[in-house]
C-alpha positions in Angstrom: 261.0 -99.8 7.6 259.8 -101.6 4.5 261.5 -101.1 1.2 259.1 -102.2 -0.9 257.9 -100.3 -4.0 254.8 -98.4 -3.7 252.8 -95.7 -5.3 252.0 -92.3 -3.4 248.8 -91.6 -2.6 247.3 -88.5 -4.1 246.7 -85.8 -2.3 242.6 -85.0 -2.1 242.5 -81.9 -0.6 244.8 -78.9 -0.4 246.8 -78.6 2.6 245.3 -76.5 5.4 246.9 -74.5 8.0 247.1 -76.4 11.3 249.1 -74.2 13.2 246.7 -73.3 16.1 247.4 -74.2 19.2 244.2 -75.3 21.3 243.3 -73.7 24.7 242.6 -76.5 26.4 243.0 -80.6 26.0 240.8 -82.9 26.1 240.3 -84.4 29.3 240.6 -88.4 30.1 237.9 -90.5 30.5 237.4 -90.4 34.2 237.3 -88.6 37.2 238.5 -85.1 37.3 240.5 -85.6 34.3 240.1 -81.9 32.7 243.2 -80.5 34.1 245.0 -78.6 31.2 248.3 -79.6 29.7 249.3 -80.6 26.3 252.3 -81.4 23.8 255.2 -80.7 26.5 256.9 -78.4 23.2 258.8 -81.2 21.8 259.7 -80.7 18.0 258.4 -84.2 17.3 254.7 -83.5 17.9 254.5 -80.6 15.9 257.1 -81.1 13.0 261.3 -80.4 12.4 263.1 -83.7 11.9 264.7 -85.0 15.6 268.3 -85.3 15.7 267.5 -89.0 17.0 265.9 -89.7 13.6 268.5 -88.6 11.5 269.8 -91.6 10.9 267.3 -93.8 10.1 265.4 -94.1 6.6 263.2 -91.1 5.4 260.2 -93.3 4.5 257.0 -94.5 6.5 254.5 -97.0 5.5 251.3 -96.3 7.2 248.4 -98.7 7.5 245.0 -96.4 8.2 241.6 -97.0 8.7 240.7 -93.4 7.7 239.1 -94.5 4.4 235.9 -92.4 4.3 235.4 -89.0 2.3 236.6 -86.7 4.7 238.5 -88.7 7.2 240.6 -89.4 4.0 241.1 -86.1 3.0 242.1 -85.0 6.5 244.7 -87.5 6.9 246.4 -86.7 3.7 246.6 -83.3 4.2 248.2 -84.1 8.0 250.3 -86.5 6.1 251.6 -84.1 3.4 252.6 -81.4 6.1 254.4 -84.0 8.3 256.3 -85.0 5.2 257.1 -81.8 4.1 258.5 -80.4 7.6 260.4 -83.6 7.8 261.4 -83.9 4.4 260.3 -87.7 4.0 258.3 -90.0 2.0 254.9 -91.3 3.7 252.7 -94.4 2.2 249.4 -94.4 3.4 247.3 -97.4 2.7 244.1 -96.8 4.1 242.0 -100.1 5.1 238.5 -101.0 6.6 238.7 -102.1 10.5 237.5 -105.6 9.2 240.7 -105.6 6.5 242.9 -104.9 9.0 241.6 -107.2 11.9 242.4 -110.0 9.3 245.8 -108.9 8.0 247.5 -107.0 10.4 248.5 -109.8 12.6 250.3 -111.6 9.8 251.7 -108.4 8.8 253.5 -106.9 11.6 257.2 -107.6 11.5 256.8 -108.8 8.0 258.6 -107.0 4.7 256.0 -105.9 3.5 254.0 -104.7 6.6 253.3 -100.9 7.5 255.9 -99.1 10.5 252.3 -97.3 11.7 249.3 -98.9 11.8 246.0 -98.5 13.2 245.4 -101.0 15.9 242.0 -102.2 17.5 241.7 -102.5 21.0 241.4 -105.4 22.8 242.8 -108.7 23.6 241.5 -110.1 20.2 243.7 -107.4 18.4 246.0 -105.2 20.3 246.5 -107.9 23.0 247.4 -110.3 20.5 249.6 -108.5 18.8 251.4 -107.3 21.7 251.5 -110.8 22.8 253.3 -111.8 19.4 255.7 -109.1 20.3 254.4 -107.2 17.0 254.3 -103.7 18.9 256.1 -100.9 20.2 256.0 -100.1 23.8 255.8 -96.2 23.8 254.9 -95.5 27.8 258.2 -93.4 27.8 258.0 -91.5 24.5 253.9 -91.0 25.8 255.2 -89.5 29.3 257.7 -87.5 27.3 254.8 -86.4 25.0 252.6 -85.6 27.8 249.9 -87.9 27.1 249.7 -89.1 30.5 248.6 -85.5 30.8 246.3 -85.0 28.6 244.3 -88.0 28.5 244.9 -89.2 31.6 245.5 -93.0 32.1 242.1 -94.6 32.9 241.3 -93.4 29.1 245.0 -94.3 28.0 244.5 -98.1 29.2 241.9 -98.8 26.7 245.4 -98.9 25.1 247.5 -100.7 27.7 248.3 -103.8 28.1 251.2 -106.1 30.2 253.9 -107.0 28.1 252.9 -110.7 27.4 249.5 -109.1 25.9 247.6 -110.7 28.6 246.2 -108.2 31.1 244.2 -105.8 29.8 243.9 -102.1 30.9 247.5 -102.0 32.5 251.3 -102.4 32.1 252.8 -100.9 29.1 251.1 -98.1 26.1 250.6 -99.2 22.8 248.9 -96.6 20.9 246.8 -93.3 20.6 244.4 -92.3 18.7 243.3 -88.9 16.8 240.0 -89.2 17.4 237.3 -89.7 20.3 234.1 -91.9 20.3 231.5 -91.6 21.9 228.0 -93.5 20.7 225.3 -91.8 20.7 221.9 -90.8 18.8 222.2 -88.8 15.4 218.4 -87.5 14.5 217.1 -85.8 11.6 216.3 -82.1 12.8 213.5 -82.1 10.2 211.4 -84.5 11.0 212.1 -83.9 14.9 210.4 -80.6 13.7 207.9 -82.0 12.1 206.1 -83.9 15.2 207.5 -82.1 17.9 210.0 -83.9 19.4 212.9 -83.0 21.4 216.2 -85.0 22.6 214.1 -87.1 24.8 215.6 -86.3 28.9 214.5 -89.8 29.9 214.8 -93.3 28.6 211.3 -93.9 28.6 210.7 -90.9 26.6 213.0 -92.3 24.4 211.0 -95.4 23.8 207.7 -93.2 23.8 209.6 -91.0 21.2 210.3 -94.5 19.0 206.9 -95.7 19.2 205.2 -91.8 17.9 207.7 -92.5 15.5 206.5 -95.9 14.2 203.0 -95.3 14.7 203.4 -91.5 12.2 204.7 -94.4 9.7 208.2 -93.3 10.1 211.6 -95.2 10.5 212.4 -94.7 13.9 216.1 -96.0 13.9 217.9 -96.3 10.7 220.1 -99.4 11.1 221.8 -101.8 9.4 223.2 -105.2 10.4 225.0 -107.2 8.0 228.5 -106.6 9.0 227.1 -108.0 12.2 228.9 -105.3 14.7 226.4 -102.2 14.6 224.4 -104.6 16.8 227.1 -104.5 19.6 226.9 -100.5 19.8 222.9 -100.9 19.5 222.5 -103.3 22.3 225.4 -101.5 24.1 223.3 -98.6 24.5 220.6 -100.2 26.1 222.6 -102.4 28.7 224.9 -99.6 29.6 221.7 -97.9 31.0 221.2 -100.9 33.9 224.5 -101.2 34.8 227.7 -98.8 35.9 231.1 -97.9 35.3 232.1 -100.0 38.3 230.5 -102.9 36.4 231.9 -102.2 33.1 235.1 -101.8 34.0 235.3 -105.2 35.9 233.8 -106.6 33.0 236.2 -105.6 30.4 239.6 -105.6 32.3 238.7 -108.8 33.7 239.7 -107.3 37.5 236.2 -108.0 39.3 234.5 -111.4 40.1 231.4 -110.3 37.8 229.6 -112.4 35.1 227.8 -111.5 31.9 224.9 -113.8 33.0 222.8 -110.6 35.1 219.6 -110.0 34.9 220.3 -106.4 33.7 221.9 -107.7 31.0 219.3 -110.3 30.0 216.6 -107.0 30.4 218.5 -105.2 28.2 218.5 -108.0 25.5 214.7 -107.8 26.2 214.5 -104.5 24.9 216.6 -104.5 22.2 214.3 -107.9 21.0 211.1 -105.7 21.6 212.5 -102.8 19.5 212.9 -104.9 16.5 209.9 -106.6 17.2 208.2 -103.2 17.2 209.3 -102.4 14.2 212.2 -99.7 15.7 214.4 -100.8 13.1 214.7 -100.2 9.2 213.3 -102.9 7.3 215.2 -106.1 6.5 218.5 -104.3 8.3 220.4 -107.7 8.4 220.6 -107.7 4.6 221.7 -103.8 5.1 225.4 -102.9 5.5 226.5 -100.1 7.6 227.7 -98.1 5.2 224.3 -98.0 3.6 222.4 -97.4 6.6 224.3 -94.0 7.3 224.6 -93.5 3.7 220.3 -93.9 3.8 220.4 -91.4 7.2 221.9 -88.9 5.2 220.2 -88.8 2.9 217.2 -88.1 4.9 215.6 -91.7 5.5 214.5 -92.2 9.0 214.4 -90.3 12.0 217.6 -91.3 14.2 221.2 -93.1 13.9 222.3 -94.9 16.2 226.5 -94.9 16.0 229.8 -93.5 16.8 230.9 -90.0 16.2 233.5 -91.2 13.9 230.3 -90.3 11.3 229.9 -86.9 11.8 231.7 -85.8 9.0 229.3 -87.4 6.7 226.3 -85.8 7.9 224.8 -82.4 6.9 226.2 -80.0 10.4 222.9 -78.0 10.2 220.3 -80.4 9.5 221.4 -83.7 11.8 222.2 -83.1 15.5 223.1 -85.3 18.3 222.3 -86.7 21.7 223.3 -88.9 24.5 221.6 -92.2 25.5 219.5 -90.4 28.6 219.1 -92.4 31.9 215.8 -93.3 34.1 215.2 -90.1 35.1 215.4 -86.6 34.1 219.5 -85.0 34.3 220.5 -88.8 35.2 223.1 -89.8 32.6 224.2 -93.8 32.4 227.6 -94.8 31.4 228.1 -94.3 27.4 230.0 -96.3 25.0 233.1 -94.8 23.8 236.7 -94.1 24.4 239.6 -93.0 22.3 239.3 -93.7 19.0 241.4 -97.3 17.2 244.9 -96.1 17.8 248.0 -95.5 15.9 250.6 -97.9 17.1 254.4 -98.7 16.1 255.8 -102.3 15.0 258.5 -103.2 17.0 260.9 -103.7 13.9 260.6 -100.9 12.3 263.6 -99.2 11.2 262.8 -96.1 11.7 261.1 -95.7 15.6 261.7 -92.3 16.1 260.3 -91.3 12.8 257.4 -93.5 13.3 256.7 -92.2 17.0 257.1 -88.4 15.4 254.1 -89.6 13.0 252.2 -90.7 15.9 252.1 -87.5 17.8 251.9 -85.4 15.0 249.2 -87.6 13.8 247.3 -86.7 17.8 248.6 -83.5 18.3 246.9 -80.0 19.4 247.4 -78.8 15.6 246.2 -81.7 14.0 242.9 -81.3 16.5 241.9 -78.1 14.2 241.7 -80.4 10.7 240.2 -83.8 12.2 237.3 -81.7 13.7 236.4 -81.4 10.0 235.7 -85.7 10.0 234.7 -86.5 13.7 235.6 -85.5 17.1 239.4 -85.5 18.2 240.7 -86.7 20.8 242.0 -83.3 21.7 239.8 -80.3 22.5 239.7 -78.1 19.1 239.2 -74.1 19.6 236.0 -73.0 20.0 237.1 -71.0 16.0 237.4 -74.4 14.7 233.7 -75.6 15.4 232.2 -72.3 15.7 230.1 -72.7 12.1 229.0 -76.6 13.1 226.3 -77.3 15.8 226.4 -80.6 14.7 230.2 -80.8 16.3 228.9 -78.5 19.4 226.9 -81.0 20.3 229.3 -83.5 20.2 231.9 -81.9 22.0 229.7 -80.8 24.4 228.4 -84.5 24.9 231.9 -85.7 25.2 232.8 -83.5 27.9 229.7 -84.2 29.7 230.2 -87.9 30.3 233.8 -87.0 30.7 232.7 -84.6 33.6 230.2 -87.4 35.2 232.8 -90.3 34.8 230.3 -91.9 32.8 232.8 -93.3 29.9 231.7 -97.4 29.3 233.0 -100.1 26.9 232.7 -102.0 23.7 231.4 -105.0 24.9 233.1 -107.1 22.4 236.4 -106.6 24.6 235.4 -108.7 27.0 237.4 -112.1 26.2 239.6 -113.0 23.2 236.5 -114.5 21.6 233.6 -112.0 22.4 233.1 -110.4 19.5 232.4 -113.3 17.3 230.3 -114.6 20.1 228.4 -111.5 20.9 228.0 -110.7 17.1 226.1 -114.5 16.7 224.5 -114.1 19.3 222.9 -110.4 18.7 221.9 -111.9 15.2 219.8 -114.7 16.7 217.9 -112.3 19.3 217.4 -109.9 16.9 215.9 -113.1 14.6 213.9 -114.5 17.5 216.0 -117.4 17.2 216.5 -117.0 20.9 215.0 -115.0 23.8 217.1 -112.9 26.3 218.3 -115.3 28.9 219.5 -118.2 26.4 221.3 -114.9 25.2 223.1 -114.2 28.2 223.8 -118.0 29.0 225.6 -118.4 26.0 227.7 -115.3 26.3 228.6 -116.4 29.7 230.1 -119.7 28.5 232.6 -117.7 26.4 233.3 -114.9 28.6 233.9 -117.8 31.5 236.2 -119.8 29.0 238.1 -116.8 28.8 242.0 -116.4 30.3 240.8 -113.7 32.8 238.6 -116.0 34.7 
């Protein structure tokens, strides 16, 4: 626990009431995962102070990445409920991703560092952190939870790793998240309307829905590029359509003699080339941040988003909907990029775990399900009350569950090695620039992702 000085946040919204319980979780991101289950009934997911953390100090400082409008509001609101059932002090100190990919590392363990922080995946982040011995294990307190449960733990390992922070997607838990991602195509319901178009059922009617598009004068894909990652999630989209979960998850985990030099990958870098060739792409999108690109969907510019459904609560319910990245033919789905959202994990030297694992779950719990729906999809299954009056969250949960029923759940690519996302981010720039062509692209991302520990 850190000491230190710090002014409270002010509250944004007025607190709601949470108190539903949800009829069924969220299923894992594989197999047959839908089996129900849940909080087990413990006190600590769902507020009342443990006897175990009676003891320690009464004050949490949280490091967020819930910065956004409503995200914001949502997490203060959970906040000033968990602090008032457990009569404590909570410091939330909401940060970007990019913030906290540069500070965090320095921070855990420090004085002045947060005792719950939001953590990205991967061996660049999580796996280096762990490595540093900067975070709680909390496989026990997750089994006691019943996390293992709920999620299942093919999604879970996405969060996993050994306990020297070397192998991914096994050994020990490290965090969960409130939220599910799942990337996927926002559209403008208007101008769908106003040329006919439907969610396309097949890739190429995606590209023949891009190319009316362009050809009517319109901004097929709103996009913006100059905080470099978008790109990842756009050319993620495409590749995931040649290749498999097998594939992926050999890929990312690093437990399959596979390369990044394929010619399904080098096809895919193809099409994403042609698309801004075409014209696909907002103009001038590397000089665009992401934030303005939404910011520009929202406001009505362009015909389709391209990004996570960690968005959705900035986007008009009734006038945007949503669909998946379709396959080569009609009902096929490919794998689609997502997961559980960046998760909430505990420094090891915090001095107050229990209190800090009790934030955690209440943070993830079935209750708190029934206010995050209000900023993006949860990572448990809210009541069909709580999105009843937004079709624009129907569709999403309906799209979640469908790749969760298929075992179609892929990867961020940029978890590949320790280094992949600076490589894939340069890299994405230059084909996107025409500075190099698709096989020079996958040549050069070999080299890194062959450097790498796991090969």
């Amino acid at each position: 626990m850190k000491r230190h000085p710090r002014l409270r946040i002010t509250m944004l919204a007025p607190l709601l009431v949470v108190g539903l319980l949800v009829t069924a979780c969220l299923p894992s991101g594989s197999e047959d995962e839908q089996a129900s289950g849940g909080q087990t009934g413990d006190t600590t997911a769902t507020g009342g102070a443990s006897e175990a953390a009676a003891d320690e100090p009464d004050e949490l400082v949280v490091w967020d990445i819930y910065v956004r409008g409503t995200e914001r509001d949502v997490a203060e609101q959970l906040t000033a409920q968990f602090e008032d059932e457990h009569g404590v002090t909570v410091t939330r100190e909401p940060k970007s991703l990019d913030d906290l990919k540069a500070t965090l590392p320095l921070a855990m363990g420090q004085a002045d560092g947060p005792d719950v922080a939001s953590v990205n995946q991967g061996r660049a982040d999580m796996g280096a952190i762990v490595k540093a011995g900067g975070l709680m294990d909390l496989t026990e307190f997750g089994r006691e939870q019943g996390w293992f449960d709920v999620w299942g733990e093919n999604l879970l390992a996405r969060n996993m790793f050994d306990e020297n922070g070397e192998q991914f997607g096994t050994g020990n838990l490290y965090g969960v998240a409130p939220q599910a991602e799942i990337v996927g195509w926002f559209y403008n319901k208007d101008m769908f309307d106003t040329y006919g178009l439907t969610p396309p059922a097949t890739f190429d009617e995606l590209e023949q829905m891009l190319a009316t598009l362009k050809d009517n004068g319109e901004t097929p894909i709103t996009f913006g590029n100059v905080d470099a990652w978008p790109a990842i999630h756009t050319y993620g989209a495409i590749e995931h359509t040649f290749v498999d979960t097998s594939y992926l998850n050999d890929l990312i985990f690093g437990t399959g003699d596979v390369a990044f030099d394929t010619e399904q990958n080098a096809q895919a870098a193809d099409v994403l080339q042609r698309w801004a060739d075409e014209g696909y792409f907002t103009k001038n999108f590397s000089g665009i941040s992401y934030d303005d690109s939404w910011a520009q969907f929202a406001a009505g510019e362009g015909a389709l988003l391209l990004t996570g459904s960690w968005i959705a609560g900035e986007l008009d319910p009734d006038t945007v909907g949503f669909f998946l990245t379709p396959g080569d033919s009609e009902g096929s789905l490919p794998p689609q990029t997502g997961g559980m959202g960046v998760p909430l994990a505990v420094s090891a030297d915090t001095e107050a775990p229990n209190l800090a694992k009790e934030y955690v779950a209440w943070m993830t719990s079935e209750q708190a399900a029934e206010s995050w729906v209000e900023a993006w999809l949860p990572s448990q299954t809210p009541t069909e009350d709580a999105v009843a009056d937004n079709p624009l969250m129907t569709d999403l949960v309906s799209s979640w569950q469908e790749v969760l029923d298929q075992d179609q759940l892929g990867h961020y690519l940029d978890w590949a090695s320790p280094t992949f996302y600076d490589a894939l981010t340069a890299q994405l720039q230059e084909l996107l620039a025409d500075r190099t062509d698709p096989q020079a692209f996958v040549t050069a991302l070999e080299a890194d992702y062959a450097e790498s520990s796991q090969r």
